[in-house]
N, C-alpha and C positions, 0 to 999 in steps of 0.2 A: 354142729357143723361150723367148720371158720371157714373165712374167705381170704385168698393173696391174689396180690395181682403177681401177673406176666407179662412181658416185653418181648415179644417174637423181633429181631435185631434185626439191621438191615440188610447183613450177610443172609442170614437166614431167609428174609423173601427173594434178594436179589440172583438164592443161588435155587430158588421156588422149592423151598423144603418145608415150607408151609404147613403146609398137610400133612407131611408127614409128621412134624412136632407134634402139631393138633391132635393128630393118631394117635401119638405114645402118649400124650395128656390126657387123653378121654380113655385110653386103656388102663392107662395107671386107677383108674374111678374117678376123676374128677370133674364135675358137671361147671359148663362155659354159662356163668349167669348175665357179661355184657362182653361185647367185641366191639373195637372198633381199630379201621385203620387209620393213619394219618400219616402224613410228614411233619416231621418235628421240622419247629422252627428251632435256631440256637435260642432265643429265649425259653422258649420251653424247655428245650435240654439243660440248660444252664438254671432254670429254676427245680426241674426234677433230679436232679444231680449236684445240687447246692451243697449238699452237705458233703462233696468231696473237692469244693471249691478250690481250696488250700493244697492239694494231693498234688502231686509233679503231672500224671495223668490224667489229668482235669481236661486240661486243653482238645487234646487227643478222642477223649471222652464224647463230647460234646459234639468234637467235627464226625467221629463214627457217628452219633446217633445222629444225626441229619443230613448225613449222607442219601438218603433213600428213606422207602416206609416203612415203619415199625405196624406191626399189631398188638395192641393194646387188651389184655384178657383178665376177667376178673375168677377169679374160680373156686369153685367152693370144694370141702371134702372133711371129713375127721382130719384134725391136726394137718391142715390144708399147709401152713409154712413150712413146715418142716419136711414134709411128703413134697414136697414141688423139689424143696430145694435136693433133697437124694436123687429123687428123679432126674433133676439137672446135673448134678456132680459137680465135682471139682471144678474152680473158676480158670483153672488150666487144665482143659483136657488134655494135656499129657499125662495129667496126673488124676483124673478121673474116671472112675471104675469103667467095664466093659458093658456095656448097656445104657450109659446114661445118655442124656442128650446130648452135653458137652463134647462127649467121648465120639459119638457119631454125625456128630454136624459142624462141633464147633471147629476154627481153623488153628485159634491160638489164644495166648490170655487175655488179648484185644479183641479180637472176633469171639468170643463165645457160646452166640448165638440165642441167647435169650437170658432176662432177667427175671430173678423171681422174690418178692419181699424175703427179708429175714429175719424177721421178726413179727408177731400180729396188733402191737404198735405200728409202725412201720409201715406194716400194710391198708391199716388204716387211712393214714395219713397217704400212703400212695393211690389207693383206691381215691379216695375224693379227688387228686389232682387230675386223674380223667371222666371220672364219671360223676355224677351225680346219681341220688337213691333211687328216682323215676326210671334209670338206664338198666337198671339191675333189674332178673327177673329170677 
């Protein structure tokens, strides 16, 4: 079993579609082993999203995610990176298959409604920035 993390976006709770992510994640088989909500600070954003510091979209970036609350999800499954990220689709759902979450929530390549590791590197390293091993179950 691998684990990635998930960023339910602030689009996503502000427009209360919540649950319904939640639904298509626990239906695709993937078991929620920690939750939590928060409001990001810009330090937070800006230290979870460092590595696209330099990007023209950075800025933009940052004031999205702390605009409102994210939920924070750690999740497990067979080939858990790679299974999140199909499920989520295209990072422009315009261009994101029929069924994916993107395709059904998200608003545009800025709003897309949830993040998910892409790589299990990566997820690693995302995973610790919210959670610790005692949060996971």
């Amino acid at each position: 079993m691998q684990k990635t993390l998930t960023i339910l976006k602030p689009d996503t709770i502000g427009a209360g579609r919540a649950g319904a992510v939640i639904a298509s994640i626990e239906e695709a088989g993937f078991r929620i082993r920690a939750v939590r909500m928060l409001h990001l600070t810009r330090g937070q954003a800006e230290g979870f999203y460092a590595v696209h510091r330099e990007r023209p979209f950075f800025g933009d970036l940052v004031a999205f995610m702390t605009e409102g609350p994210v939920i924070v999800m750690v999740l497990e499954a067979d080939d858990a990176v790679s299974k999140l990220r199909e499920l989520m689709g295209a990072t422009d759902p315009a261009k994101a298959e029929n069924g994916t979450i993107r395709k059904r929530f998200a608003t545009n390549i800025e709003r897309n409604a949830i993040h998910g590791s892409d790589a299990p590197e990566t997820a690693a390293v995302e995973i610790a920035y919210f959670f610790n091993r005692l949060e996971m179950v």
